[in-house]
C-alpha positions in Angstrom: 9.3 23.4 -9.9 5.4 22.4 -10.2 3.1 24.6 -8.4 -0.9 23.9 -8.1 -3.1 25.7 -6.0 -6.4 24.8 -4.6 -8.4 25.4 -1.3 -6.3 25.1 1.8 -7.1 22.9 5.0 -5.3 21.5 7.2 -3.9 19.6 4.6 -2.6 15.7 4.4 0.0 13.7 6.5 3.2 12.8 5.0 1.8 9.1 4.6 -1.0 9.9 2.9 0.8 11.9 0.9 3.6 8.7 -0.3 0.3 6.6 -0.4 -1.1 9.2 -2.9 2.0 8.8 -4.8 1.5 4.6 -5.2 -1.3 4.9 -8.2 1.5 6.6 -9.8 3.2 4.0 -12.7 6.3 3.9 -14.3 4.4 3.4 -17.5 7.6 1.0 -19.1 8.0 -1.1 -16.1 4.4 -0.9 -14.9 5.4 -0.6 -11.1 4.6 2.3 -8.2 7.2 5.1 -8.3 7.0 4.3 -4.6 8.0 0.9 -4.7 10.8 1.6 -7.7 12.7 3.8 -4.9 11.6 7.1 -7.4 10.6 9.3 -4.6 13.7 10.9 -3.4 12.2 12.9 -0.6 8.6 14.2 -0.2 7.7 17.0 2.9 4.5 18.1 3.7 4.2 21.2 6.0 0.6 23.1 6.3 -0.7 22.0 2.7 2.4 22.9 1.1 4.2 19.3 -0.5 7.4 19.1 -2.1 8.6 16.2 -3.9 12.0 15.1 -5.6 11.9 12.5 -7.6 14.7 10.4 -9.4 15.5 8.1 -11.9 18.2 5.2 -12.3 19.8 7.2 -15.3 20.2 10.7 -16.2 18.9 9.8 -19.8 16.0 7.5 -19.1 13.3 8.4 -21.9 12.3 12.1 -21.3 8.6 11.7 -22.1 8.5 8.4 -19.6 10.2 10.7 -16.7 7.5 14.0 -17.5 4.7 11.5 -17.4 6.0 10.3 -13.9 6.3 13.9 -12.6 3.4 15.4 -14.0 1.3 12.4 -12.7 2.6 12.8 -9.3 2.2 17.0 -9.5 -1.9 15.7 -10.4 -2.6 13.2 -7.6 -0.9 15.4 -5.0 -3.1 18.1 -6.1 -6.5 16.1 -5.6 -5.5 15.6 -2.1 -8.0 17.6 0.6 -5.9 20.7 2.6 -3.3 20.9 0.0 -2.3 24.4 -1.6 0.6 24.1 -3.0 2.5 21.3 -4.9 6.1 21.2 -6.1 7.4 18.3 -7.7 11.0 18.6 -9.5 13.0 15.8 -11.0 16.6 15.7 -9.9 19.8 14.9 -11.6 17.9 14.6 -15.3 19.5 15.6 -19.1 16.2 17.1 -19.2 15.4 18.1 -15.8 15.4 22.0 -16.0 13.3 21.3 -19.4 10.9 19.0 -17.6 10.7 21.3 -14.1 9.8 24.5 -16.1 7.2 22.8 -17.9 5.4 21.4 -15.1 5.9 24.9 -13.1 3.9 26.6 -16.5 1.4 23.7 -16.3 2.5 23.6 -20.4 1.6 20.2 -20.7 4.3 18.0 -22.6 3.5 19.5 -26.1 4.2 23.1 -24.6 7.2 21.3 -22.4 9.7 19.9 -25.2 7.7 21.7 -28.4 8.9 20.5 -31.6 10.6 17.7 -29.7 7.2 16.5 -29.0 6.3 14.0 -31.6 3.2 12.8 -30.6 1.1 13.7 -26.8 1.4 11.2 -23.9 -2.3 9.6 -24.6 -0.9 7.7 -27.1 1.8 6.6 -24.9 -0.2 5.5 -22.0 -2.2 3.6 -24.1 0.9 1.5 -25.8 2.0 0.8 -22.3 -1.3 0.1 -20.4 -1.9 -2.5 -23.2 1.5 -4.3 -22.9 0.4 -4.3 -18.7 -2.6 -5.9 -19.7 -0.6 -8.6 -21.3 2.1 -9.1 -19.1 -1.0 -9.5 -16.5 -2.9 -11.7 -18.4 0.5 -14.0 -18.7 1.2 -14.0 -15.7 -2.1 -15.8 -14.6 -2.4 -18.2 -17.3 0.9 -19.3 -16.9 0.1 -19.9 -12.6 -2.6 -21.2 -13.6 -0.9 -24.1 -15.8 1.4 -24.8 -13.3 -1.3 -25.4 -10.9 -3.4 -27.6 -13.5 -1.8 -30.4 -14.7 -5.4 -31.3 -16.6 -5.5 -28.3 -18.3 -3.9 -28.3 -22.1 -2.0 -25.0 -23.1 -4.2 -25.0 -26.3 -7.4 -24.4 -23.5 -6.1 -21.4 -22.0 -8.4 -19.3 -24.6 -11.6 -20.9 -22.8 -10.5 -20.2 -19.4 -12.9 -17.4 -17.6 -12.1 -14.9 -14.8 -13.9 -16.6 -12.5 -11.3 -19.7 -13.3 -8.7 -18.1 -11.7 -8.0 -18.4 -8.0 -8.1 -15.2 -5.4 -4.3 -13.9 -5.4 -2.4 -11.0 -6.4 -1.6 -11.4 -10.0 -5.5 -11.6 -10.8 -6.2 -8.4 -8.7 -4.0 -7.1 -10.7 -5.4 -8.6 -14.4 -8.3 -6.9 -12.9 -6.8 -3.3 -13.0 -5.4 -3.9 -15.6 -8.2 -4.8 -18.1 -10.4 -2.2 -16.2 -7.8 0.6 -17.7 -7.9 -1.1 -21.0 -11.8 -0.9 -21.0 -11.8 -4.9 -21.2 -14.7 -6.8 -18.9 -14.0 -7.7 -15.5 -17.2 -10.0 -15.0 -16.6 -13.5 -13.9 -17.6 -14.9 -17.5 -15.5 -12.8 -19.3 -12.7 -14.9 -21.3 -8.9 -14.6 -19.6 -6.7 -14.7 -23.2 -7.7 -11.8 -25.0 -6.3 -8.9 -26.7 -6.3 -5.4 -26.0 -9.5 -5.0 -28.0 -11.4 -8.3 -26.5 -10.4 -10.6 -29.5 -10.5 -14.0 -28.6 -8.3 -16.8 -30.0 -8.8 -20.4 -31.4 -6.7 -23.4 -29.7 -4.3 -23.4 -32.7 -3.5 -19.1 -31.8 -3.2 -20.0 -28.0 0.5 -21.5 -28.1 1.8 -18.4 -29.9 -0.5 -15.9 -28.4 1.1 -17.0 -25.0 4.4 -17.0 -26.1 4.3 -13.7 -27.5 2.7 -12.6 -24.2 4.9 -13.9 -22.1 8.3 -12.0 -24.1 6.2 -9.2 -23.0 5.9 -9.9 -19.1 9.7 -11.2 -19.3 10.6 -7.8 -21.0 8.5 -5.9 -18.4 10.4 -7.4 -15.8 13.9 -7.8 -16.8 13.6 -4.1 -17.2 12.2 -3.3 -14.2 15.0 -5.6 -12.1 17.8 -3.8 -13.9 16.3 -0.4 -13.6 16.0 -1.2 -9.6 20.0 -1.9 -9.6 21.0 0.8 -11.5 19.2 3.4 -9.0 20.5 1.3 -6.2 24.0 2.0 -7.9 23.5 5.3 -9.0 21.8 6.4 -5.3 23.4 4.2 -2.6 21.1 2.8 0.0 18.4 3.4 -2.8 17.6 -0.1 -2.6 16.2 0.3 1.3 13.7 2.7 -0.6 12.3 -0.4 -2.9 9.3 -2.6 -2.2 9.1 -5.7 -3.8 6.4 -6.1 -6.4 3.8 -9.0 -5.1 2.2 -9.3 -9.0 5.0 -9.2 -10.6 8.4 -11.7 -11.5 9.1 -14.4 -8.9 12.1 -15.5 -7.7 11.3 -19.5 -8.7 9.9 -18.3 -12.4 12.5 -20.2 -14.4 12.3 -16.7 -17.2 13.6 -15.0 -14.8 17.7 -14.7 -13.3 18.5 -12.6 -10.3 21.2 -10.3 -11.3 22.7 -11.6 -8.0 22.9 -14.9 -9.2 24.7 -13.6 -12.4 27.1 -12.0 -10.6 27.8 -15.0 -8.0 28.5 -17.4 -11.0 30.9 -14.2 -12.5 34.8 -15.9 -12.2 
C-alpha cells in the first residue's frame, strides 16, 4: 500500500481524481489506465484516496505494472487537498513485492533489487519512442488515403501543418513533445526518434517498419482489453475506446469478434 503525504484541504472529487489518473500510460500499449478498464475501484473521502488497480494477467511484465502504480501513486499526490494516497495492485505474481515497494517509496531499484536490471528511465524512453512511431504512422497512412496525389515515396516531405485537425495528429503532437521532437508547423512528419529525416528511396521501408510498430501496439492492446474483460467480468463496461488509435475499417487490423464469428 502507497502512502504520500502532503498539505490537506478539502481535497479533490472522485472525478477529478479518475481524470488525474488519464495522463497515466500503459507504457506497452500506450493507452490511459482509465480507458484500459485498469482502475478497479478508486474512493476519495476527506483527502485520503485509495486506488486498486488491475491487470488482464497475473504475470503481465512486473516493471510495466510498478511503472503503472507508481505513476498513478505520483499524479494523485500532485492533486490540491490530498493527504494521503494508497494505490495497491491486486491479484499480481508480484503484487505484495510491488505494494511494499511503493508503500517505502523504494523506487523500482529498491522494489525488486537485484531483479532490477536496468531503472525505468530507460524503459520509458524505449516505449515513448515506439508511441511516437505508431503516431506518426498512423497520420501518414490517413493522410494517403485521403490524397490520392500524393506518392508514398513523398511522405518524408510532408510537414505538420500538412496534416488535417483530428485526433491522431493531436496525438503525434504529444507524442513528439515527450520525445523532445518539434511540434512547429514546418517541422517534417516522417522522422525518427532523434529528428532524422529520410530520402524518397528510405520512405517505403521506413513506413513499413512503422507501421509493424502501430499494428503491434494495437493488436496488443485489443487482446489485453479481452483478457481483462475475461479475467474481470463486466470489465469491458469499464473500457473507453481509444479515438487515436486502431479503427475498426483499418484493413491491419481484425476484431477478435470477427475471429471468433468465422470460428466453425
Amino acid at each position: 500500500m502507497a502512502v504520500a503525504t502532503v498539505e490537506a484541504t478539502h481535497g479533490p472529487t472522485e472525478e477529478q481524481a479518475f481524470g488525474a489518473l488519464g495522463v497515466v500510460l500503459d507504457p506497452e500499449l500506450d493507452e490511459p489506465i482509465t480507458d484500459l478498464g485498469f482502475v478497479r475501484s478508486l474512493e476519495v473521502d476527506h483527502g485520503e484516496v485509495t486506488v486498486h488497480l488491475r491487470l488482464p494477467t497475473s504475470f503481465c511484465s512486473p516493471n510495466f505494472a510498478y511503472l503503472m502504480a507508481s505513476d498513478a501513486k505520483d499524479v494523485l499526490t500532485t492533486l490540491d487537498g490530498v493527504h494521503h494516497v494508497h494505490v495497491e495492485l491486486d491479484d499480481h505474481h508480484d503484487s505484495e513485492i510491488i505494494n511494499r515497494g511503493l508503500a517505502a517509496d523504494a523506487g523500482y531499484k529498491g522494489t525488486f533489487l537485484h531483479e532490477a536490471e536496468q531503472d525505468l528511465d530507460e524503459l520509458r524512453a524505449t516505449f515513448r519512442r515506439k508511441a511516437h512511431t505508431a503516431a506518426m504512422e498512423r497520420c501518414l497512412t490517413a493522410l494517403l488515403r485521403e490524397r490520392d496525389d500524393l506518392p508514398e515515396a513523398e511522405l518524408g516531405t510532408v510537414r505538420l501543418a500538412d496534416l488535417p485537425a483530428t485526433p491522431h495528429t493531436d496525438a503525434l503532437l504529444r507524442r513528439r513533445e515527450a520525445v523532445g521532437l518539434p511540434t512547429d508547423d514546418d517541422a517534417v512528419v516522417m522522422v525518427d526518434h532523434e529528428g532524422r529525416t529520410f530520402t524518397p528511396d528510405e520512405v517505403p521501408m521506413a513506413l513499413r517498419r512503422a507501421r509493424s510498430t502501430r499494428i503491434s501496439i494495437d493488436g496488443n492492446a485489443h487482446f489485453c482489453r479481452g483478457l481483462l474483460a475475461t479475467r474481470y467480468p463486466g470489465a469491458d463496461g469499464d473500457q473507453t475506446a481509444r479515438t487515436d488509435g486502431a479503427e475498426p475499417s483499418d484493413p491491419t487490423f481484425i476484431p477478435l469478434a470477427t475471429l471468433k464469428e468465422r470460428r466453425p
